[in-house]
C-alpha positions as CSV (number, residue, x, y, z in Angstrom):
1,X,0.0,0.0,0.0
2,X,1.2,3.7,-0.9
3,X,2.5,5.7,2.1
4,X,0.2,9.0,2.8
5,X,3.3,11.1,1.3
6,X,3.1,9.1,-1.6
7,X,-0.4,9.0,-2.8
8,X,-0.8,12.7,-1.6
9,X,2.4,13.7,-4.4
10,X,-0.2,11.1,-7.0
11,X,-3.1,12.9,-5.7
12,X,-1.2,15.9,-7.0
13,X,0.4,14.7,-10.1
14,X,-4.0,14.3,-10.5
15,X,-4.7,17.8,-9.7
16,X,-2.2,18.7,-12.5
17,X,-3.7,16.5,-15.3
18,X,-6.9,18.1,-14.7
19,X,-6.2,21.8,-14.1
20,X,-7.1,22.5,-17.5
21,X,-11.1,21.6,-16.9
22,X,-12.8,24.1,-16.7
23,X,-16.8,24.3,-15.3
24,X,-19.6,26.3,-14.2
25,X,-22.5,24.7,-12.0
26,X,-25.7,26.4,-11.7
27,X,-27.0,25.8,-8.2
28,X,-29.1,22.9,-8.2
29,X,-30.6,22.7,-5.1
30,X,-30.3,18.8,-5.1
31,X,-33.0,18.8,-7.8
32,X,-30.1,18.1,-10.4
33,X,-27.3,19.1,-12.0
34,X,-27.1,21.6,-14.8
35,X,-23.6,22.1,-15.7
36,X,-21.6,23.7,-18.3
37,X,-17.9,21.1,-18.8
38,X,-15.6,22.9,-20.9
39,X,-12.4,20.0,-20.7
40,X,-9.5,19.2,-22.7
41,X,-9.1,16.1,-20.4
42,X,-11.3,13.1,-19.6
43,X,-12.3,13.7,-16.5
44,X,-14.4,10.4,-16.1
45,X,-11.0,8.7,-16.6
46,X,-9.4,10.9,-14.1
47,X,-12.4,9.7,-11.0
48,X,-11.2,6.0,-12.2
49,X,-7.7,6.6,-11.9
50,X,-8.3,8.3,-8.4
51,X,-10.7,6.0,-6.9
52,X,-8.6,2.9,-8.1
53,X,-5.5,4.4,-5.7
54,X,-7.3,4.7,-2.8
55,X,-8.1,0.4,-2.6
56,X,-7.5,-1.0,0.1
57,X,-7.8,2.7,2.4
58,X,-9.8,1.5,5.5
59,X,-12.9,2.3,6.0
60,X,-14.5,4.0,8.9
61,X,-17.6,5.2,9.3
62,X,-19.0,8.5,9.7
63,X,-16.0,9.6,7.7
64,X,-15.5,13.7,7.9
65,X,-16.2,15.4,4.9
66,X,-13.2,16.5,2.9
67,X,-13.2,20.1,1.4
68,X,-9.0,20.1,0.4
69,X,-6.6,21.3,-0.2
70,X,-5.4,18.1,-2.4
71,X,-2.5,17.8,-0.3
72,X,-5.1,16.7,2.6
73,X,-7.0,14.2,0.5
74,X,-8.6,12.0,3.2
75,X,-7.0,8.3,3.9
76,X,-10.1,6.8,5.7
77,X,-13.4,7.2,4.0
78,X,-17.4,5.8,4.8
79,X,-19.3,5.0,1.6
80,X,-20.9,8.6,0.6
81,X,-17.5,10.9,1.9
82,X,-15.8,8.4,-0.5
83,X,-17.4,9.3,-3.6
84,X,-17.4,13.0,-2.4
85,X,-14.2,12.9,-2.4
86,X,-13.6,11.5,-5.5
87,X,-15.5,14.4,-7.2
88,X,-14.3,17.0,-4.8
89,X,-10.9,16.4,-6.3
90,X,-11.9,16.5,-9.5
91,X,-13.9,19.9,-8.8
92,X,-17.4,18.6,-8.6
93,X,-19.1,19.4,-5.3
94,X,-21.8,17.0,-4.6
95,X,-24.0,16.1,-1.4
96,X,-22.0,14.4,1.6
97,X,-24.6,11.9,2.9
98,X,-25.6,9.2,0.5
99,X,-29.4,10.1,0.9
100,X,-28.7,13.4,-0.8
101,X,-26.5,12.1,-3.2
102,X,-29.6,9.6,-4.8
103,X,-31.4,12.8,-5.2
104,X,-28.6,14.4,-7.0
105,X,-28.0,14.1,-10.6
106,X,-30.2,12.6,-13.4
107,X,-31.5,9.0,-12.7
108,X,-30.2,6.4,-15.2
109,X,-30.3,2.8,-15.7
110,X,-27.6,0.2,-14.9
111,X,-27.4,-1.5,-18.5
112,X,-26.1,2.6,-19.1
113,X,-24.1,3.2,-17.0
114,X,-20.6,5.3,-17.5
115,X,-18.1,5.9,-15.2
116,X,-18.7,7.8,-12.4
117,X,-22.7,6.8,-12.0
118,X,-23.2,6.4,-8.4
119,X,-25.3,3.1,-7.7
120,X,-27.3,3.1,-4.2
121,X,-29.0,0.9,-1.6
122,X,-30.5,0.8,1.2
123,X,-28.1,-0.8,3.3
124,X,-27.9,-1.4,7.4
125,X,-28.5,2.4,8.2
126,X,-31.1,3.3,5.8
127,X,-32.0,7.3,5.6
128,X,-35.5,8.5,4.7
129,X,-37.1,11.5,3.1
130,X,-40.2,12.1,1.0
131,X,-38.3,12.0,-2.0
132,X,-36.6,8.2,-1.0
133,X,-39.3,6.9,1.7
134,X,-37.7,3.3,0.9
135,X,-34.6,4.6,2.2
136,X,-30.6,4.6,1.4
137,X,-27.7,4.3,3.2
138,X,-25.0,3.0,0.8
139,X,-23.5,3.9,-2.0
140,X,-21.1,2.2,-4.3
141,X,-19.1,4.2,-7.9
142,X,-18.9,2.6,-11.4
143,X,-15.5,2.8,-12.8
144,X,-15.9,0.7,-16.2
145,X,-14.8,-2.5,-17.1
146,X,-11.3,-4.1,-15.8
147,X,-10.3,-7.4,-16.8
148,X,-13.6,-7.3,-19.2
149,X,-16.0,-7.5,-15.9
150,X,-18.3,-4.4,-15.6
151,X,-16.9,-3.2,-12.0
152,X,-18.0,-1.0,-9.2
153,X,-15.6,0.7,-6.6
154,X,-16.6,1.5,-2.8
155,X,-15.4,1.8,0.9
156,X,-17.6,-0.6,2.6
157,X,-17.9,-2.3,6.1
158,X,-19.0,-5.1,5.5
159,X,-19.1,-7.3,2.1
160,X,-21.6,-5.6,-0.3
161,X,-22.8,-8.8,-2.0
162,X,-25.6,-9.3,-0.2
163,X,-27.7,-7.3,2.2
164,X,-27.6,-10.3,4.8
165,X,-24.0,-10.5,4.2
166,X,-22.0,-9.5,7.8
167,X,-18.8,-10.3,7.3
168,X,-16.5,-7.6,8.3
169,X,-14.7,-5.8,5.3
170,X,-13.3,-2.3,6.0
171,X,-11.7,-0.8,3.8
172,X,-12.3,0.3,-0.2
173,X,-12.8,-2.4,-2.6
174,X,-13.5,-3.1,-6.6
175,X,-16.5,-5.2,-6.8
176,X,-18.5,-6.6,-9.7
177,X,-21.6,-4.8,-10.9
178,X,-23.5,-8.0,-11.6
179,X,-23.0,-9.3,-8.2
180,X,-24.1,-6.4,-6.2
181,X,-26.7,-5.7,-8.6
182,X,-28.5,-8.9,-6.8
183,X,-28.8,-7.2,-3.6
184,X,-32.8,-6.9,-3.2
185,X,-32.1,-3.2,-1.7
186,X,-30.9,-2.3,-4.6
187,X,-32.5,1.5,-4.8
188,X,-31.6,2.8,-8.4
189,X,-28.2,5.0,-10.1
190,X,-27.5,8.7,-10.7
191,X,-25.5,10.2,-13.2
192,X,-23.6,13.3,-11.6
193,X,-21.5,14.3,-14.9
194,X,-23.8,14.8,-18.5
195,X,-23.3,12.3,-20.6
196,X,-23.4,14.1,-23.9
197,X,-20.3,16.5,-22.3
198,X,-18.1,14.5,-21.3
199,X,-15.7,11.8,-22.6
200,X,-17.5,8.3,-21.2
201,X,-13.4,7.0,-21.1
């Protein structure tokens, strides 16, 4: 595993690649994103390449939110500051807790998904509103296909295969989609970046 000195100088050799994108969010008031990306580099490939170094960071939960600088880019994450931080790095500010992050972005379908989707459930600790009265409490990012499996990325507690499934984890892990996709919390998948601006990677 990368020391902290380490992946903070990778976490900077990422700020680097993408100082070039450029973006302008409207304020959404959680009802959506309407964004402007203008972006010489492929920024879904950049939230791969970051999420990929942090496996194996433990996981803890009730994470604090991470707002920078990059040099301070958090090394224990729960499931919702973990994909916050992901897009905080890349300059994408989205909700903290995982219930506002399912009411963030434009719903989408899992046979569609490109990287960066967030896919969410309802978990052990399942929050309610009006929007969500089901509830969710976990979320997990897609990050394409490795090794021609359609994979997911996460910081998770315990194994996120099945609901039922206590086994201790801890710590951030790739997971196949079609696996977790059998979970019968399964609770639907946001897009957070457009997908007709943006390179899919």
């Amino acid at each position: 595993m990368m020391s902290k000195r380490d992946r903070a100088q990778e976490v900077n050799n990422l700020a680097l690649a993408i100082s070039r994108v450029r973006y302008l969010v409207e304020d959404s008031c959680l009802e959506g994103l309407r964004a402007t990306y203008l972006f010489r580099e492929g920024v879904r490939l950049n939230i791969r390449r970051l999420a990929r170094m942090c496996v194996g960071l433990p996981y803890k939960y009730g994470a604090r939110r991470w707002n920078g600088p990059l040099e301070e880019f958090p090394m224990t994450f729960d499931c919702s500051s973990f994909v916050h931080a992901i897009y905080k790095a890349v300059g994408v500010d989205i909700p903290m807790r995982s219930l506002e992050q399912a009411s963030f972005g434009e719903c989408t379908l899992c046979s569609e998904l490109l990287i960066g989707d967030l896919i969410f459930f309802k978990g052990d600790q399942g929050a309610y509103n009006e929007k969500i009265p089901e509830g969710v409490g976990h979320v997990l990012m897609y990050i394409g296909e490795l090794g021609g499996r359609k994979m997911v990325i996460g910081a998770c507690g315990t194994f996120p295969y099945y609901k039922a499934d206590k086994r201790r984890i801890g710590r951030v892990i790739l997971i196949d989609l079609a696996i977790v996709l059998r979970r019968e919390d399964y609770r639907g998948a946001r897009r957070i970046l457009p997908a007709d601006q943006l390179q899919s990677g």
